[in-house]
C-alpha atoms as an extended CHARMM CRD file, in Angstrom:
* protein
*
       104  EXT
         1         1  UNK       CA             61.7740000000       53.5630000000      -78.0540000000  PROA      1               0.0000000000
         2         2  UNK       CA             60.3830000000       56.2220000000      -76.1720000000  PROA      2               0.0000000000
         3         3  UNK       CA             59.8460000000       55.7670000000      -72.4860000000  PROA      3               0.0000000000
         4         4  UNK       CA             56.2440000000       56.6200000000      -72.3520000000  PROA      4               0.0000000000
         5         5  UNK       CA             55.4350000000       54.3350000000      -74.9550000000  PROA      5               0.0000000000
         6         6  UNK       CA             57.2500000000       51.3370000000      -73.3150000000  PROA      6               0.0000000000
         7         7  UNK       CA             55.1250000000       51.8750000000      -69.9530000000  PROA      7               0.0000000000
         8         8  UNK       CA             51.9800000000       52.0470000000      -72.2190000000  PROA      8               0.0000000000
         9         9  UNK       CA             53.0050000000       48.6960000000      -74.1660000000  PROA      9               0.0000000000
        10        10  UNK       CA             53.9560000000       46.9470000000      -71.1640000000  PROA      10              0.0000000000
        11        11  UNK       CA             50.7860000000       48.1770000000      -69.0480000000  PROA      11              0.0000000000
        12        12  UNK       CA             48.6130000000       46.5320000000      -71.9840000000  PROA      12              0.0000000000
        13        13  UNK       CA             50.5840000000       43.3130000000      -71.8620000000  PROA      13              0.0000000000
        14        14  UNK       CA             49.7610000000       43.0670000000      -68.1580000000  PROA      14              0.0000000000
        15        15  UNK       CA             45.8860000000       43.8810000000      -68.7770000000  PROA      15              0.0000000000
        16        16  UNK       CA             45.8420000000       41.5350000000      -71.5350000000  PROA      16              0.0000000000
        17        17  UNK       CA             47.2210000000       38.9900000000      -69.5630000000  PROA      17              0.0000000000
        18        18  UNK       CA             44.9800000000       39.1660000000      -66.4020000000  PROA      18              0.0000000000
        19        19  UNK       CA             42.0940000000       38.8880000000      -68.8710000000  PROA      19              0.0000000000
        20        20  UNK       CA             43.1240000000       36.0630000000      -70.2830000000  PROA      20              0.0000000000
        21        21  UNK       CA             44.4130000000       34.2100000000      -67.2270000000  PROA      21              0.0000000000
        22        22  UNK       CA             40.6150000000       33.4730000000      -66.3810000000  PROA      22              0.0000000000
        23        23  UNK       CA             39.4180000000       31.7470000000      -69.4440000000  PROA      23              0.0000000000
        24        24  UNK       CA             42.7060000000       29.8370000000      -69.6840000000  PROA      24              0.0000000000
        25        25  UNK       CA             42.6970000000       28.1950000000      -66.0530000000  PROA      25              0.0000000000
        26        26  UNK       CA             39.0080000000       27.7220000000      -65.7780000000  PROA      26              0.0000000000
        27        27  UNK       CA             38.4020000000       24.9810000000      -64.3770000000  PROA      27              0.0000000000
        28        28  UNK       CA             41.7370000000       23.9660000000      -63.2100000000  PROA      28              0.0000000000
        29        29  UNK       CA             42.1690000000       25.8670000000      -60.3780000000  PROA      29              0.0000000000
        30        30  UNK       CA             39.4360000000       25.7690000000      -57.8840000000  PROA      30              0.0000000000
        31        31  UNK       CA             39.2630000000       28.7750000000      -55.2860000000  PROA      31              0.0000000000
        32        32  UNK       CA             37.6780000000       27.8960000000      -52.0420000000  PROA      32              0.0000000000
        33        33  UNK       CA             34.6340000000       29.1820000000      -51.0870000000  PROA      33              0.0000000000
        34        34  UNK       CA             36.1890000000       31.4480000000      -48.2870000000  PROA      34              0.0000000000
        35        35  UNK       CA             38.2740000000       33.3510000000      -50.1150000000  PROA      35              0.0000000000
        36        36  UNK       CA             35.2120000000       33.4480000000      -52.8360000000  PROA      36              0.0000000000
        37        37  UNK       CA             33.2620000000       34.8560000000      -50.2720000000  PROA      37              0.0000000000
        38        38  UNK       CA             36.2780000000       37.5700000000      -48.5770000000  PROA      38              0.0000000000
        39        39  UNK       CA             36.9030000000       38.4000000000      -52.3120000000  PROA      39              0.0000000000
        40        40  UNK       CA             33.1170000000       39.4660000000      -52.6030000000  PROA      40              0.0000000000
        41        41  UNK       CA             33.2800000000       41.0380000000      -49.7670000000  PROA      41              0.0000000000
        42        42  UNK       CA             36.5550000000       43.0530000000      -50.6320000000  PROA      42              0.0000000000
        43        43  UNK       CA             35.2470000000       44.1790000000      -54.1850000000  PROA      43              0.0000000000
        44        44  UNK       CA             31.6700000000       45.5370000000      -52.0670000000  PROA      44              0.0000000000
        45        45  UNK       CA             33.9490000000       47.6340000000      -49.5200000000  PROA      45              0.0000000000
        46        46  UNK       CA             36.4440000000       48.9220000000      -52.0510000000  PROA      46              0.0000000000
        47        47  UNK       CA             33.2350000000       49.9620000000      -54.0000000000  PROA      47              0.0000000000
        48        48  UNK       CA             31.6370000000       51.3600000000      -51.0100000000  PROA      48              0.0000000000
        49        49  UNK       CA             34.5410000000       53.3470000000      -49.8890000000  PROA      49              0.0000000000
        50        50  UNK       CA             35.0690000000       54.4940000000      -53.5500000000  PROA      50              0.0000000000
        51        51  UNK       CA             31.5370000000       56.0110000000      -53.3950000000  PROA      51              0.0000000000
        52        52  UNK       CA             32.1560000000       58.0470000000      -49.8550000000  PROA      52              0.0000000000
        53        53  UNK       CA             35.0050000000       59.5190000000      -51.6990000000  PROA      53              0.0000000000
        54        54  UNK       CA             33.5500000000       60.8530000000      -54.4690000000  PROA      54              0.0000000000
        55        55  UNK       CA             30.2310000000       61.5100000000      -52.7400000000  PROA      55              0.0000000000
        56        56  UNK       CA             31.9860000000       63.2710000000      -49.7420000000  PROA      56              0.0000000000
        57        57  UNK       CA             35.1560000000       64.8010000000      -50.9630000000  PROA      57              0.0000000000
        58        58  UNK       CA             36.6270000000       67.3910000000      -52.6680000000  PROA      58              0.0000000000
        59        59  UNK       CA             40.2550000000       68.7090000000      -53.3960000000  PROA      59              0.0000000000
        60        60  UNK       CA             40.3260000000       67.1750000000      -49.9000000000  PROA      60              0.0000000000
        61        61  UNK       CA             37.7880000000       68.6500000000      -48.1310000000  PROA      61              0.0000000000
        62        62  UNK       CA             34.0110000000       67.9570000000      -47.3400000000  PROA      62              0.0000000000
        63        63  UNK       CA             32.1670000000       69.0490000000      -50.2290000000  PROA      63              0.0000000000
        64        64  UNK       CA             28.9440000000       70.0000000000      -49.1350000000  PROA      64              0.0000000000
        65        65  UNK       CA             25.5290000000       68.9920000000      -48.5290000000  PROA      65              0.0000000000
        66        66  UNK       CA             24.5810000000       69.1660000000      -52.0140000000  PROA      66              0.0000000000
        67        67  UNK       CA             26.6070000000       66.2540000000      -53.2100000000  PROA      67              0.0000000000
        68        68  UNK       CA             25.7320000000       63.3740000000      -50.7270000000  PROA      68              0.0000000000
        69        69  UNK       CA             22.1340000000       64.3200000000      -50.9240000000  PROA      69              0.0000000000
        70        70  UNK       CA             21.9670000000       63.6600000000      -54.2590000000  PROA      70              0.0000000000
        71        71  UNK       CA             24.3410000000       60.5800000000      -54.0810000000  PROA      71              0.0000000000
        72        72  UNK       CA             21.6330000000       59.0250000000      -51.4190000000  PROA      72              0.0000000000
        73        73  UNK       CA             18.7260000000       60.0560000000      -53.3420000000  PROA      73              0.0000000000
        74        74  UNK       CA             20.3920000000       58.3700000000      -56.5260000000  PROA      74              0.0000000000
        75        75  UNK       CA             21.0880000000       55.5350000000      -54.2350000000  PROA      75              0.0000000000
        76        76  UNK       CA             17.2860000000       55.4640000000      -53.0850000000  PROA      76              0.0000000000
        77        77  UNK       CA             15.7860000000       55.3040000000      -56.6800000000  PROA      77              0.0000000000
        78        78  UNK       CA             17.8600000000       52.4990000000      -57.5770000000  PROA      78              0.0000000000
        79        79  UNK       CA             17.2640000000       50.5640000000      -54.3960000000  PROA      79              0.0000000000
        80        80  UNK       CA             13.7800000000       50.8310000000      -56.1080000000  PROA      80              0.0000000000
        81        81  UNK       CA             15.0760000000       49.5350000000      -58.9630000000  PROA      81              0.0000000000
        82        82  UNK       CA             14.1090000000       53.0890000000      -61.2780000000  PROA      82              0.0000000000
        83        83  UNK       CA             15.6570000000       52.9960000000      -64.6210000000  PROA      83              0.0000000000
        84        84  UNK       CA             19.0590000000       54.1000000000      -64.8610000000  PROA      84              0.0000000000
        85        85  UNK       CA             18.1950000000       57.5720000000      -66.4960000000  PROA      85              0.0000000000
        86        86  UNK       CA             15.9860000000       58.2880000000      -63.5460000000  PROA      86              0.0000000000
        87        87  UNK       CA             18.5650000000       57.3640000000      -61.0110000000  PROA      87              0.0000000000
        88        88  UNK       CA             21.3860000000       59.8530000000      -62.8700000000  PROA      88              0.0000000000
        89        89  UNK       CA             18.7730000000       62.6970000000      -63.2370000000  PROA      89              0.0000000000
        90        90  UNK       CA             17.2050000000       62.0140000000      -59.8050000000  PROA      90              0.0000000000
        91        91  UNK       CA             20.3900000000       62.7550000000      -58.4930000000  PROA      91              0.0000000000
        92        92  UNK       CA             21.7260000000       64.8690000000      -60.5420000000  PROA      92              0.0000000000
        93        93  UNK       CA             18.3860000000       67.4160000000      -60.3910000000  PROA      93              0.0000000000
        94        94  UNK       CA             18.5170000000       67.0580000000      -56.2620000000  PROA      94              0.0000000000
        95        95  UNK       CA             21.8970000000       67.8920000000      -56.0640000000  PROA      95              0.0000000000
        96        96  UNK       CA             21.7590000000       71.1350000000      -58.4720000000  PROA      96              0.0000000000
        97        97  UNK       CA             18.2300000000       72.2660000000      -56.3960000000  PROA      97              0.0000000000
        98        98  UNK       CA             20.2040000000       72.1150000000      -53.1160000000  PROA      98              0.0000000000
        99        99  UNK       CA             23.5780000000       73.7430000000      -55.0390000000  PROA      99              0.0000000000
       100       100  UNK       CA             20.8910000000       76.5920000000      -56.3690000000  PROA      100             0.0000000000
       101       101  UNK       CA             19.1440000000       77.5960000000      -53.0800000000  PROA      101             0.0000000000
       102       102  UNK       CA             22.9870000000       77.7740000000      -51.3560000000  PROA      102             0.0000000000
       103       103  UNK       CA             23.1540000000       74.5220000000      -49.8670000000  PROA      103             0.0000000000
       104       104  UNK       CA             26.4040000000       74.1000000000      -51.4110000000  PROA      104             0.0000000000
């Protein structure tokens, strides 16, 4: 079998395993609210610093002005709870404006 296809098959079996791990020990293994609460906590920062990346970075360097402005005014329409389309075109309009007048 070929290589690639054995790291595919055996990635899948892992996936499909964590996915089924939860409905199978529902209920018979309680987590404690503490690590409920640093596991919360972890999945917020990982998401937050995922964001700076993208917003911030690129090929490894700053990317501009352009980019985080339109990340934060994305981030500002759906604080107001806008509907999703608005959000992605709010920033997505923002950030080509400031890309079109040279912000960069």
């Amino acid at each position: 079998m070929n290589t690639t296809l054995t790291v595919i098959l055996a990635l899948a079996v892992g996936t499909y395993a964590f996915r089924l791990v939860g409905p199978v020990l529902h209920g018979r293994v309680t987590v404690p609210p503490r690590v409920q609460e640093l596991a919360s906590a972890g999945a917020v920062v990982l998401l937050v610093a995922l964001l700076a990346t993208g917003a911030l970075t690129e090929s490894g360097t700053f990317a501009g002005w352009a980019r985080p402005t339109g990340v934060l005014v994305g981030a500002a329409l759906a604080w107001r709870r806008a509907p999703f389309a608005v959000v992605v075109l709010g920033a997505a309009v923002t950030t080509a404006v400031l890309r079109g007048v040279g912000v960069g």
